[in-house]
N, C-alpha and C positions, 0 to 999 in steps of 0.2 A: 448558559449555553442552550441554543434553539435544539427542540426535537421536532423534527418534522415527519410526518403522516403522510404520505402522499400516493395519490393511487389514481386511475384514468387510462386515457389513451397515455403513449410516449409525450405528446406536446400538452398535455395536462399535467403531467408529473412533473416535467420542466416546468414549468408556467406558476404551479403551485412552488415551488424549490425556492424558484426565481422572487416569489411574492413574499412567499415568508419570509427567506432569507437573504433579504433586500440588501442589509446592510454587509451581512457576509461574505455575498458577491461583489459589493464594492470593495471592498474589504480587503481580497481577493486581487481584482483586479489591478491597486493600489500599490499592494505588497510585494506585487512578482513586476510592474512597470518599475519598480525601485533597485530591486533585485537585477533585471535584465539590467539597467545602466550602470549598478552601482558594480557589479561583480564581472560582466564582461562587453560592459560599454554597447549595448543593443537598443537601440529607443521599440518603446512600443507597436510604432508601422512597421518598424524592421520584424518586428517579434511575427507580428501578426501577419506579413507577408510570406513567411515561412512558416508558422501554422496552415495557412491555406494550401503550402503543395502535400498534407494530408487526407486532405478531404474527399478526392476520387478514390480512397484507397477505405475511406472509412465506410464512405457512401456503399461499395462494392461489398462492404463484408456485412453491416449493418444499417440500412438506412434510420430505424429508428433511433440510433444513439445521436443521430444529426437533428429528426424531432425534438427529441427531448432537448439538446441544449438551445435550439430555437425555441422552444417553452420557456426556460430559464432565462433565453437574454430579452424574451419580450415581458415576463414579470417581472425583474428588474431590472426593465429600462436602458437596456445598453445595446449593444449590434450583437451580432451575431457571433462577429467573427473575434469579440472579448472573448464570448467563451467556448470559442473551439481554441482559442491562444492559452486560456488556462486550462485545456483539457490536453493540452500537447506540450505543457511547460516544461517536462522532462526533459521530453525529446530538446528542447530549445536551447534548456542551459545545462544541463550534464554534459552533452557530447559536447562541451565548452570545457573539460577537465573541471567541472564544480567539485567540491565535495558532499558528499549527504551521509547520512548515518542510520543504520535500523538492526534492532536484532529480532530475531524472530525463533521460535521454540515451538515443534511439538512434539504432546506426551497423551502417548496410548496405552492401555492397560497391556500386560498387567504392571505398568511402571504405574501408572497414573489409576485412579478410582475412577476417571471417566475419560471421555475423548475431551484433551485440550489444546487451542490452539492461540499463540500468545505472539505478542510484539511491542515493543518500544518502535514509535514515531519521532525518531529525528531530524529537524530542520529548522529554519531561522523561526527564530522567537518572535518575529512582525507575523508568523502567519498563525499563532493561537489562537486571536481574534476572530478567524478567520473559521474555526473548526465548527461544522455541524454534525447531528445524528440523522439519519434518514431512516424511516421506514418505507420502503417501499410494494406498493399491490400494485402488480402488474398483470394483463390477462395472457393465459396459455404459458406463464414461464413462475419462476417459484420468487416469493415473497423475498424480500430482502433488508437488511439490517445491518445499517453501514455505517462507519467512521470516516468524514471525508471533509474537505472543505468547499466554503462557498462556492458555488459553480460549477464542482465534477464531478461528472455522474458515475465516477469506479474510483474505488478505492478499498480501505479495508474492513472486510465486515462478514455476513455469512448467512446462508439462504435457509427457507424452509424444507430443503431437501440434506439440513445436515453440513452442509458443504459450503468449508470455511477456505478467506482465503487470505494472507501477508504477503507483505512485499518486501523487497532492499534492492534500492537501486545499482546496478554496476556501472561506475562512472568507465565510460567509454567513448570513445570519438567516432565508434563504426555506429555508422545511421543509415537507415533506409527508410522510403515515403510509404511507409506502411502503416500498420496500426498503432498508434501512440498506447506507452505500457497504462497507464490511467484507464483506458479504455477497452484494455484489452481485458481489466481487469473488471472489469462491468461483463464482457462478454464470460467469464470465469463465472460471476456470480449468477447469472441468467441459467447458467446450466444445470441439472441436472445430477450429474454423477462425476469422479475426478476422470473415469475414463474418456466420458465426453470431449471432458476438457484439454485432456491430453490431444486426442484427435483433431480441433482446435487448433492449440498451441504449435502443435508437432509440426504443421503446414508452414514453419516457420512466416507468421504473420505479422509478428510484432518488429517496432523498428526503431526500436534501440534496446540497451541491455538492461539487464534485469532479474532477478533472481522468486519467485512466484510458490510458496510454503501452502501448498494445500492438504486439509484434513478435511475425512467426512467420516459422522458416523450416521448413518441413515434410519437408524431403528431397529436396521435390523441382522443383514448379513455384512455391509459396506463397514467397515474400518478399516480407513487405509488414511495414508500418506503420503507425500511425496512431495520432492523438493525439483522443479521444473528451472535451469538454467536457460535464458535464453537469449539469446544475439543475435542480430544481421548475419554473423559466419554459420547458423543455427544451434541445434536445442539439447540439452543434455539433461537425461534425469535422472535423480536417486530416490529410490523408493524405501520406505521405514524398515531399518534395522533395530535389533531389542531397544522396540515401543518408543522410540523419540527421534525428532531430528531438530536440525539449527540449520540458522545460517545467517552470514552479517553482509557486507557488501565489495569482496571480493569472489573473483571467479576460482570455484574449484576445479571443474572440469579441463581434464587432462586434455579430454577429444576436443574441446574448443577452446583451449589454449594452445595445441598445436597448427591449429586454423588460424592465428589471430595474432599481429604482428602486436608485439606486448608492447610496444612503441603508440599504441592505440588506447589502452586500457590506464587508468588512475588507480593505485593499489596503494590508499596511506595506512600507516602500523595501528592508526586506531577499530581497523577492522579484525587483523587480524587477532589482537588483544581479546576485544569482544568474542569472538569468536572462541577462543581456547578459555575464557573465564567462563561461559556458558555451558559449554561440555565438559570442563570441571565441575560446576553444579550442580549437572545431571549424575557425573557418575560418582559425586559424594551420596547420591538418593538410591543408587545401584542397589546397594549390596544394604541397604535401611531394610527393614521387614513391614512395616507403612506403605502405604500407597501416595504418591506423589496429590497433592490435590491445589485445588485455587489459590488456595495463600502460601501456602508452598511455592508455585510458580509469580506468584506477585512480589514474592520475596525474592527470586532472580531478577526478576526486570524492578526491581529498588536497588538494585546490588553497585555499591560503589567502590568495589577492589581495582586497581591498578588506575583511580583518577591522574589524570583527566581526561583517562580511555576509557572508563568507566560504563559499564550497560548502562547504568541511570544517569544520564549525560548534564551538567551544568556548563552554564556561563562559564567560562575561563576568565575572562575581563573584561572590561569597560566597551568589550568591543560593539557596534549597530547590530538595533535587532534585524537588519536587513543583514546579515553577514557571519552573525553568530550561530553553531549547531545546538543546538538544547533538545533534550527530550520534552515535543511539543503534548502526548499523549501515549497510551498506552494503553493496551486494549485483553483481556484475556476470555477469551471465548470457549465455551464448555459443550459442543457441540453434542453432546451426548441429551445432556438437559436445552438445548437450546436459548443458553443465555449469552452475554456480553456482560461484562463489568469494565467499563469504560473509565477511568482516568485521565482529566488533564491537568496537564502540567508536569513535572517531576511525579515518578513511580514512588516516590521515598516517601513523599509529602503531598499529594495531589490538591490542589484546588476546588474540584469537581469531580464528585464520584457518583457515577449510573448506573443502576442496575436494571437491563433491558431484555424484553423476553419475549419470543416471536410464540 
């Protein structure tokens, strides 16, 4: 698995992305043109001509996130608008009722020995191939240290300012041409503080659904949490109660479930499973006199109780890897010490294990 360095203007970070991670981004592109026909019959032009009605909205909030992926598609060699198509793939095929899968956790003291912030990566098994590490130097905004795939410039990972960020998709049909979640979540990491980000988020910008698990512990005063719901109907937050939160990929929120014609939203029991096994975990650690720490938490996202709902997701059957959910990686981030311990493949048994330090 590539680690890539990359630092510059916005169209030199692309550029560099795009060059080392030649094969990735094909990779990439490959995987989700298979996906688009195979799961809801869309060819690639289609794909991509519906990626394009995001682009005044993207331009308007960020122009350099349009740099950077014009860096990426001219280092490896493809148009442009591959990879604004893979930076809005979300939006493309959820609000097609897909399904996806993710859990996400975190744990602040005094539950936890340090600030952690943790997630299982679920989705087709065709795009493991496809996963890189990023580091990213950028000037005027804080360093970055990402889990993401060939081609997108957000996803999951966490800054020099402390400030971590997970995702779970909420399968929904309500869209708007606004900012693609991938993306949104670059602008998450760019920032500075989670109050920033909420300020951000709260503008209702994003346009489609999504669920956004942000921790930060800054050094010094900043420990906080909070779990950012967000939708086209807009944005609902919960902020850290005794030191942890979760969340998998249904909507909790009361206020934007009653905004939201539920005839809209994709809600399958494997979410909600995950969910209730995970805060079982946490409050088997409650009432421990230990402090929750890394292997602790690596030990929940390995956990395979109520298979084949399972946190730590396998293959069910013989099914394509264009179509099967699996846990593609898993990430546990200790924001306190500024690390990542990266996993891919199954949490139980990992492939590939990194230990990455900003």
């Amino acid at each position: 698995m590539k680690i890539l360095n990359l630092s510059g203007t916005p169209f030199e970070i692309g550029f560099q992305h795009g060059k080392q991670a030649y094969e990735e981004v094909h990779f990439s592109i490959d995987s989700y043109e298979r996906l688009f026909v195979d799961n809801i019959g869309l060819s690639w032009e289609d794909a991509i001509e519906e990626a394009k009605t995001y682009l005044d909205y993207i331009e308007a909030t960020d122009i350099t996130l349009l740099e950077e992926m014009d860096g990426i598609a001219q280092g490896a060699g493809v148009d442009f608008h591959d990879i604004l198509t893979l930076n809005a793939r979300s939006e493309i095929i959820l609000a097609k009722n897909n399904s996806d899968g993710c859990t996400s956790v975190s744990i602040m003291p005094p539950l936890g020995d340090n600030v952690y912030l943790a997630q299982t990566w679920d989705w087709r098994a065709s795009q493991a191939r496809s996963i890189i590490m990023t580091k990213i130097e950028q000037k005027d905004r804080p360093t970055i240290q990402m889990a993401t795939e060939g081609g997108l410039i957000g996803k999951i990972g966490f800054n020099s300012a402390g400030l971590g960020a997970c995702a779970n998709a909420i399968v929904s049909s309500l869209n708007s041409k606004k900012l693609p979640i991938h993306l949104g979540l670059r602008v998450i990491l760019n920032s500075t503080n989670i109050d920033e980000v909420v300020g951000k988020i709260s503008k209702e910008i994003l346009a489609s659904s999504a669920n956004f698990l942000l921790t930060q512990d800054d050094g010094k005063d900043q420990k906080k949490s909070i779990n950012l719901e967000i939708s086209p109907a807009g944005v609902d937050k919960k902020i850290t109660e005794d030191s942890y939160l979760y969340h998998t990929n249904h909507l909790c929120s009361r206020t934007l479930k009653n905004k939201i014609d539920t005839s809209k939203l994709v809600t399958e029991e494997n979410s909600f499973v995950r969910s209730n096994r995970i805060r079982e975990l946490i409050k088997k650690h409650e009432a421990d006199t230990y402090s929750v720490n890394g292997e602790i938490v690596k030990s929940w996202l390995a956990d395979h109780e109520n298979f084949p709902y399972s946190i730590c997701r396998h293959r069910e059957s013989d099914i394509s890897h264009y179509t099967d959910v699996i846990t593609v990686f898993a990430v546990i981030m200790n924001l306190s010490e500024k690390t990542m311990h990266f996993m891919k493949g199954q949490t139980c048994d990992p492939s590939i294990e990194k230990h990455l330090k900003l």
